[in-house]
C-alpha positions as CSV (number, residue, x, y, z in Angstrom):
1,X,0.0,0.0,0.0
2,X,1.6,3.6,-0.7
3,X,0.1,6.8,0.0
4,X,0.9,9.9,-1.8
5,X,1.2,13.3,-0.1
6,X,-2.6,13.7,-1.1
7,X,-3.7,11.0,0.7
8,X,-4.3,8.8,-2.2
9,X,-4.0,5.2,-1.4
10,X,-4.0,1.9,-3.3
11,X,-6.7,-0.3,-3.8
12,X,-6.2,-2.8,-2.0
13,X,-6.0,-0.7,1.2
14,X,-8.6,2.6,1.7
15,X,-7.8,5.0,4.0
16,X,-9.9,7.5,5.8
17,X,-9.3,10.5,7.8
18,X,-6.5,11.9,6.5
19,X,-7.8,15.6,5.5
20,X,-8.1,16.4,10.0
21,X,-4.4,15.9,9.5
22,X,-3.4,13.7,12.3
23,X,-4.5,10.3,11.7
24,X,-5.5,7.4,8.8
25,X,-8.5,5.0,9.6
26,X,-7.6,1.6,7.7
27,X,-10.4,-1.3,7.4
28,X,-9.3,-4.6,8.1
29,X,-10.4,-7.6,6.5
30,X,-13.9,-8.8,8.0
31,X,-13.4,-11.1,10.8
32,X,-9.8,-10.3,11.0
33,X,-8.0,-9.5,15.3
34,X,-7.0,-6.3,15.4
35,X,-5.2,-7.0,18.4
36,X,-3.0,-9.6,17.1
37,X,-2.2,-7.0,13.7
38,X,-0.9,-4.2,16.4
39,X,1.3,-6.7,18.3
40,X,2.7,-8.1,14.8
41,X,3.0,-4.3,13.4
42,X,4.5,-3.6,17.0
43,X,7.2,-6.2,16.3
44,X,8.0,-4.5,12.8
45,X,8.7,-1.1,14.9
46,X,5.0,0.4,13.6
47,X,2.8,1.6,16.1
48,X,-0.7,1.0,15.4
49,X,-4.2,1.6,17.0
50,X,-7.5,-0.5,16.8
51,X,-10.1,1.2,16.3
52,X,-12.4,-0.4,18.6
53,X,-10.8,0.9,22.1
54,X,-12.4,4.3,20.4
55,X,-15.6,3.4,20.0
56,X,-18.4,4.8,22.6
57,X,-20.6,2.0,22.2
58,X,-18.8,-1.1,20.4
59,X,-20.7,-3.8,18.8
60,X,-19.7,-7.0,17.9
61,X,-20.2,-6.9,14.4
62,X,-18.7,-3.7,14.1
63,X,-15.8,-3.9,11.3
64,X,-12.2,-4.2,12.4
65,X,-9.7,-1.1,11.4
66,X,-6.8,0.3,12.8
67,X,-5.9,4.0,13.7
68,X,-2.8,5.3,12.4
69,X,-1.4,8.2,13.8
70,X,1.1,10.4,12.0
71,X,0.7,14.0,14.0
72,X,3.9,14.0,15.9
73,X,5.7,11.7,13.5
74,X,8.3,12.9,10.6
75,X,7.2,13.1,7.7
76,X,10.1,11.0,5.9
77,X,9.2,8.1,9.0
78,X,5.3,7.7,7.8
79,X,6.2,6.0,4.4
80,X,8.1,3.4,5.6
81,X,6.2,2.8,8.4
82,X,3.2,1.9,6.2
83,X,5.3,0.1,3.7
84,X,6.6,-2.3,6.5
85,X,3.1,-3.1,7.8
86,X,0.7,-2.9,4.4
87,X,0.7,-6.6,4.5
88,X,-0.6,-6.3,7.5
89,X,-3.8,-4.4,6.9
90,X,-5.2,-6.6,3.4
């Protein structure tokens, strides 16, 4: 998955929330655990968010996605970050 400086993304891989300017919102597969593709983007160094902890009233069927912060990152750190996890989130 690559993301240009506009936000574009590929297709395998939509992300949202990128015009407030401090985070990316990326869908998981249905039925996949976003806790177990934190801890494996943890191991790669990336530091990733599931979306569920910020949800007021979670539902079980609710769709997994990850929060991807990039506010107080560099900007030159954000590419690679999402290059070493994009197999992560498809």
């Amino acid at each position: 998955m690559a993301v240009d400086k506009r936000g574009r993304s590929s297709a395998r891989v939509q992300l949202t929330g990128l015009a407030a300017g401090f985070h990316a919102v990326a869908p998981l597969p249905p039925g996949a655990d976003e806790t177990a593709v934190i801890a494996a983007a943890r191991e790669r160094r990336v530091g990733l968010h599931g979306i569920g902890a910020y949800r007021g009233n979670p539902e079980p069927a609710a769709p997994p996605a990850l929060v991807m912060g990039f506010g107080n990152v560099r900007e030159r750190a954000i590419e690679p970050a999402i290059a070493s996890a994009a197999d992560l989130l498809s």
